[in-house]
C-alpha positions in Angstrom: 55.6 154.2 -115.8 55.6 156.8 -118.4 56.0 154.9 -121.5 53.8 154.3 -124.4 53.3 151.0 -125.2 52.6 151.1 -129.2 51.0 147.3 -129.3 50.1 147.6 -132.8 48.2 144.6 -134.7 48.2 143.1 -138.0 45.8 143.0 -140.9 44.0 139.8 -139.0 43.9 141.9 -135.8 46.8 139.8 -134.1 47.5 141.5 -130.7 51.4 142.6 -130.5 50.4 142.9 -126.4 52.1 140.1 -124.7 49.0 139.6 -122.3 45.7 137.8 -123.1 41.8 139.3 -121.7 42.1 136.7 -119.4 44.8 138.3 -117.5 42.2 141.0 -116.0 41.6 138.6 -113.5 44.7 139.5 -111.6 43.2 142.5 -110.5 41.7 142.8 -107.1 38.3 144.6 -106.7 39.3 148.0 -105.9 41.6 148.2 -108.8 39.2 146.9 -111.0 36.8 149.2 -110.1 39.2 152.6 -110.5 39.8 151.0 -114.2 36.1 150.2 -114.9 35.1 154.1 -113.7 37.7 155.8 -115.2 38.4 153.6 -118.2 41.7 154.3 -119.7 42.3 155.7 -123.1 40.4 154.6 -125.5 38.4 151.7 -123.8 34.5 152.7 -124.5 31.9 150.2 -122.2 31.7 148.9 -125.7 34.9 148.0 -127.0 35.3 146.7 -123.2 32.3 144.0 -123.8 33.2 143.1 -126.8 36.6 142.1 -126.1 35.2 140.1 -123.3 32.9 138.3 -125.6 33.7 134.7 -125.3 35.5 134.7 -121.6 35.2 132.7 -118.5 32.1 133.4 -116.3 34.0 134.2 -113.7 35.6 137.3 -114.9 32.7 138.5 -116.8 30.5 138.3 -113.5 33.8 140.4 -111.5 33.5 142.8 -114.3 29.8 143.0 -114.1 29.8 143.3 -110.4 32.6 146.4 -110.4 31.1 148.0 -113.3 28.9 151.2 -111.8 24.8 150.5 -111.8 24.9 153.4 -114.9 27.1 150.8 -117.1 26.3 147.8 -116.4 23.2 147.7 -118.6 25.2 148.9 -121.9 27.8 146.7 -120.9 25.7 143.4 -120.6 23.9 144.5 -123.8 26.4 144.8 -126.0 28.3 141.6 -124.4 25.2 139.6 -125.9 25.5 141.4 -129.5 26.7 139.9 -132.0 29.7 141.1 -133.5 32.5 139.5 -136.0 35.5 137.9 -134.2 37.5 140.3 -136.3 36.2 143.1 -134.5 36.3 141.3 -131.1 39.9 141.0 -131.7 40.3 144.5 -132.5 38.7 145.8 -129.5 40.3 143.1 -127.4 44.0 145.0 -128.7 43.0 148.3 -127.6 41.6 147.1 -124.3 45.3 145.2 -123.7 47.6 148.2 -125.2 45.6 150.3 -123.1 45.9 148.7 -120.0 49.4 147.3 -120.9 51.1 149.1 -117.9 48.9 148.3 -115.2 48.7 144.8 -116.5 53.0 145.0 -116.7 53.1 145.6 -112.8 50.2 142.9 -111.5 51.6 139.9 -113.9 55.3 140.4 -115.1 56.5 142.9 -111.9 59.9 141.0 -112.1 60.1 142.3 -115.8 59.4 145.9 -115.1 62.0 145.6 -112.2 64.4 145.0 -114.4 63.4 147.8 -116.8 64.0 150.3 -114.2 67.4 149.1 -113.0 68.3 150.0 -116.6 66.5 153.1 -116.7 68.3 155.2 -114.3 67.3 158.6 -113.3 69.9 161.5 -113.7 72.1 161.7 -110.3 71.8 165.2 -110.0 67.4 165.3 -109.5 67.8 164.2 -105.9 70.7 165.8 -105.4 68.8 169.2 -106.0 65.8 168.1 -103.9 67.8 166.2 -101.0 67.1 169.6 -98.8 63.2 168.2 -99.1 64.5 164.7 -98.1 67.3 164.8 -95.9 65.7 164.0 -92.2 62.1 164.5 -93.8 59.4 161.9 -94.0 58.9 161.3 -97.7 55.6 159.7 -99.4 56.5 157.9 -102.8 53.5 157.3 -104.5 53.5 154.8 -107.4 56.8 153.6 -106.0 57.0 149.8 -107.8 59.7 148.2 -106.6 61.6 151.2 -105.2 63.6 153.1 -107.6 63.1 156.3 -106.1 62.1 154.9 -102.6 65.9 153.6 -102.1 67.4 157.3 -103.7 65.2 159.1 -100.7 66.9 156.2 -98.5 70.3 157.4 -99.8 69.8 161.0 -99.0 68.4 160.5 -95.3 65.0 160.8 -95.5 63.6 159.6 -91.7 60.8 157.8 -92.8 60.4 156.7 -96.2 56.3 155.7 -97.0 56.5 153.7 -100.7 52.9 153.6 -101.8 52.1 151.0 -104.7 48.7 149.2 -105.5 50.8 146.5 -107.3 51.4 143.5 -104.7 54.2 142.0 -107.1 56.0 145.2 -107.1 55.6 145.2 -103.3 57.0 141.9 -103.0 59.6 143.0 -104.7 60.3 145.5 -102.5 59.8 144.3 -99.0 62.6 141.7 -100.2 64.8 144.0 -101.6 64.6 145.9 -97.5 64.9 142.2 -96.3 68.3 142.1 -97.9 69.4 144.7 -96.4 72.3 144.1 -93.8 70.8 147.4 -91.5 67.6 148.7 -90.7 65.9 150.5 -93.1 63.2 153.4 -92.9 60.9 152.2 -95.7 57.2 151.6 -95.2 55.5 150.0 -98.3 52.0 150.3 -97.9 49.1 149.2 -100.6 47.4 152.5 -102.0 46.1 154.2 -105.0 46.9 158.0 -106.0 43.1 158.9 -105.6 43.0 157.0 -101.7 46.0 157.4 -100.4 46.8 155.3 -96.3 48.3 158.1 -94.6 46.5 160.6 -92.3 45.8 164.4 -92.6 48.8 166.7 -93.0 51.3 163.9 -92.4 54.5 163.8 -94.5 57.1 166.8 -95.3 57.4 166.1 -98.6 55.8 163.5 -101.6 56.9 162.7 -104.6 56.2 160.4 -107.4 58.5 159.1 -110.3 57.4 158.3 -113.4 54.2 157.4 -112.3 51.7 160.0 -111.7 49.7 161.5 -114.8 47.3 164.2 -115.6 45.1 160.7 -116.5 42.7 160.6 -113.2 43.5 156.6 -113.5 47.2 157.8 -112.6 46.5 160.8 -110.4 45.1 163.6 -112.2 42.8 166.0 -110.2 41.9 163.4 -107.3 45.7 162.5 -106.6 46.7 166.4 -106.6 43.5 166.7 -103.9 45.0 163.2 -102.2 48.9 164.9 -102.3 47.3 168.2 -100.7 45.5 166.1 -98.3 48.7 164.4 -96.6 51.1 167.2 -97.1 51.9 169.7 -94.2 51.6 172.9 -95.1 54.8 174.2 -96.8 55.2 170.9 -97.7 56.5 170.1 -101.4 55.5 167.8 -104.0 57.9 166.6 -106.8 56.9 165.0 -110.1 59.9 163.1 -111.5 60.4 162.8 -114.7 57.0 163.5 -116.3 55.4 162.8 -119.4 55.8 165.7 -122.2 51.9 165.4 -123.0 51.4 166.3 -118.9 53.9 169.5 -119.0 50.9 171.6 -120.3 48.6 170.1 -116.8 51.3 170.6 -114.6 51.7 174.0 -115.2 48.4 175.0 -115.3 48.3 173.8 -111.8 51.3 176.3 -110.9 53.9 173.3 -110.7 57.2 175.1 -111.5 59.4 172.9 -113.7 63.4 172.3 -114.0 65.2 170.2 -116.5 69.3 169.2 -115.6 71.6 170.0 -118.2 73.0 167.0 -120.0 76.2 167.3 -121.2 76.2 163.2 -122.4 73.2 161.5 -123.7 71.3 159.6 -121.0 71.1 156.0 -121.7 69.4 153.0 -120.5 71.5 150.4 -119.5 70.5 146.8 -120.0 71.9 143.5 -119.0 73.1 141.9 -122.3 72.2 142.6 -125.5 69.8 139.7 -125.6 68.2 141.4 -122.8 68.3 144.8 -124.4 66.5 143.2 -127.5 63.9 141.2 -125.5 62.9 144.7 -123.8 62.9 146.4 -126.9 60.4 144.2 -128.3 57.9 144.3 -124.9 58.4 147.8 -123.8 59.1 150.2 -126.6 57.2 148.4 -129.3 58.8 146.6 -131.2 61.3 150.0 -131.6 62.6 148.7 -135.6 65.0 152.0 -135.0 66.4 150.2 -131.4 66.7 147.3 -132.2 68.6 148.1 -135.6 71.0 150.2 -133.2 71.6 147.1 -130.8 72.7 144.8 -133.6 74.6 147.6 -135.5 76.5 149.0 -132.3 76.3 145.3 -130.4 75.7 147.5 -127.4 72.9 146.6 -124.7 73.6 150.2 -123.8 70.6 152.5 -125.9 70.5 156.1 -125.9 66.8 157.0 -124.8 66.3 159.2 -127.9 66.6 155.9 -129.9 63.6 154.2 -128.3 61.8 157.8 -128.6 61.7 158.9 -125.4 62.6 162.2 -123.5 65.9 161.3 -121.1 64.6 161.1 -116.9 66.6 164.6 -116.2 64.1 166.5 -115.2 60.7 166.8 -112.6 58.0 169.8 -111.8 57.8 170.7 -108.0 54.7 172.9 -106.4 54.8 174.0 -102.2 51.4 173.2 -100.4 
């Protein structure tokens, strides 16, 4: 997911985040590994022990067991010192707002599944790239619950591979196939951008929507070297609907870019209004602009410039 989540805090350093440290114990080993190794924005090895000062023994001895050998002695020391519970709650906020997305698909996947029904993607990206999917076997990578897994369905893929290392988004999709009244040629499969389950030179074409990053947490240089891996040669690879900050990345790496022409502002589409105000508040912090919109317009339809974000009409695409 491409989204910022601003989880701002108070002058008593009250967390805005919705989760608490203990929720890092839903992670399994090899995800909390890729997190301890290549710690996300802003999470030093000591802003990491100190916000797990005071935590169950448990996770503190997963953590200490996943952290690498060169860590693990900053990290125990500076779990033992001292510090003010101010400033373990103020590390303990940028610990959570930095791992709020990865946190948002391993406990809530059921909310984020419902964010993505509402943001929909702009019809006319796979209708561009359905020459890349139409009787091609397609690898989604960082495919959640299936939003672009079920487009590549639409446009005749053969053989769909939906990679995710979430097990609730997963779930979510293996039922969403269940439902299904005819077969369906989707494989969900557990995987990370950086290790991904699929042999040598095996797919036509990859892709990955709103989900892979110049971050090496969410792709970067070892899930370009994992994309070139399985892709046969004249293969593509399609980045839908990428961050702004990754446009610079991308085309230093020679991805060419196109943006559809919007002739209508792109909205995102929520249930009720309640709804649309409930997501405001967890997913586009607390968006004061948004939700002054919803209650003015009494609309749970937002235009994505509202909630600051750049519409999902356009995707970078490289050949192998």
């Amino acid at each position: 997911m491409q989204e910022t989540h601003a989880a701002g805090k108070n002058a008593n350093f009250q967390c805005a985040s919705p989760f608490s440290i203990e929720d890092l114990e839903i992670f399994d080993d090899e995800t909390l590994r890729l997190i301890l190794a290549k710690r996300a924005s802003g999470i030093t090895i000591e802003k990491l022990a100190h916000s797990l000062q005071g935590v169950n023994k448990h996770l503190l001895q997963r953590i200490e067991q996943n952290l690498s050998p060169s860590l693990r002695s900053t990290f125990m020391y500076e779990l033992h010192n001292p510090v003010s519970k101010a400033y373990i709650e103020s590390d303990r906020c940028i610990v959570l707002d930095a791992l709020f997305w990865e946190l948002t698909y391993w406990k809530t996947p059921e909310l984020y599944d419902e964010l993505i029904e509402g943001e929909q993607l702009h019809p006319a990206i796979f209708q561009q790239i359905e020459p890349d999917i139409n009787d091609k076997i397609v690898l989604d990578v960082g495919a959640g619950s299936g939003r672009a897994t079920f487009e590549c369905v639409k446009y005749s893929a053969s053989t769909v591979y939906a990679v995710d290392p979430s097990p609730g988004l997963l779930r979510i999709l293996r039922r969403k196939i269940d439902s299904l009244a005819k077969s369906c040629p989707i494989i969900p499969l557990r995987g990370h951008f950086n290790s991904l389950p699929l042999p040598d030179k095996s797919v036509d074409t990859a892709l990955s929507c709103s989900a892979f990053t110049s971050d090496p947490i969410q792709g970067g240089e070892p899930g370009l070297a994992e994309f070139r891996r399985v892709i046969k040669p004249g293969g593509k690879l399609f980045i839908i609907w990428p961050r702004t900050e990754d446009h610079e990345w991308l085309n230093e790496h020679n991805f060419s870019y196109v943006v559809i022409p919007v002739n209508e502002e792109m909205r995102i589409h929520f249930r009720t209004i309640e709804s649309a105000l409930r997501f405001v508040q967890r997913f586009y912090a607390n968006n004061a602009k948004a939700i002054d919109y919803i209650i003015r317009v009494r609309s749970p339809d937002i235009p994505f410039s509202i909630v600051d974000l750049n519409p999902p009409c356009d995707y970078y695409w490289l050949k192998m």
